[in-house]
C-alpha positions, 0 to 999 in steps of 0.5 A: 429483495434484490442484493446490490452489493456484498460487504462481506468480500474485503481486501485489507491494505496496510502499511505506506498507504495514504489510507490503509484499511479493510476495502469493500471488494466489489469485482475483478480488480488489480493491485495498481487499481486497490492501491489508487483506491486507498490513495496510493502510496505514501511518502515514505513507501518502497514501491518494490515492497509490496506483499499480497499475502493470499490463504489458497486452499487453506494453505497461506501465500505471500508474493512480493511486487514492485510498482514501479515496474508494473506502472513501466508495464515491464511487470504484470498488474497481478489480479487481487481477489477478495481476502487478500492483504496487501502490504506496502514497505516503508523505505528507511532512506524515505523516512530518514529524508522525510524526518529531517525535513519536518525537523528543520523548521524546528532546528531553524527555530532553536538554531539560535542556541547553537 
């Protein structure tokens, strides 16, 4: 019997992601490499949000990074490990902007009333 993969070594990714989920962890990856893996960020994402959240020793760990300054290369691409949860932030003027945009077809439609 000869063991190709192990499913039992994940990292979760949720939040602003286009595809948050629990990943299979197959190796040394990157935080850069999860995120791309799960799509990216969404829309409606704060890059300089994002939580690894990392139980060391029994004890629980949480660092914050911002991807845009890891993608400058003014920031380290931090090593993730299996067990890991990541967590993007949703920036509320993202999400505002984004709102009235799927609005205004809507108001267009109706602006007849006003």
């Amino acid at each position: 019997v000869f063991v190709k993969e192990y499913n039992s070594q994940r990292v979760t990714l949720e939040g602003a992601i286009s595809k948050p989920g629990v990943y299979p962890y197959r190796g040394p990856v990157s935080l850069l490499q999860l995120i791309a893996t799960a799509g990216g960020l969404n829309d409606v994402a704060d890059g300089a949000e994002v939580m690894v959240f990392r139980t060391s020793t029994g004890m629980r760990q949480a660092a914050k990074f911002n991807m845009d300054e890891i993608k400058a290369g003014r920031l380290d691409d931090p090593p993730i490990i299996q067990g890991d949860v990541v967590i993007v932030g949703t920036s509320t003027g993202k999400k505002f902007y984004n709102d009235i945009l799927k609005s205004l077809p809507l108001m267009g439609a109706f602006g007849f009333l006003l």
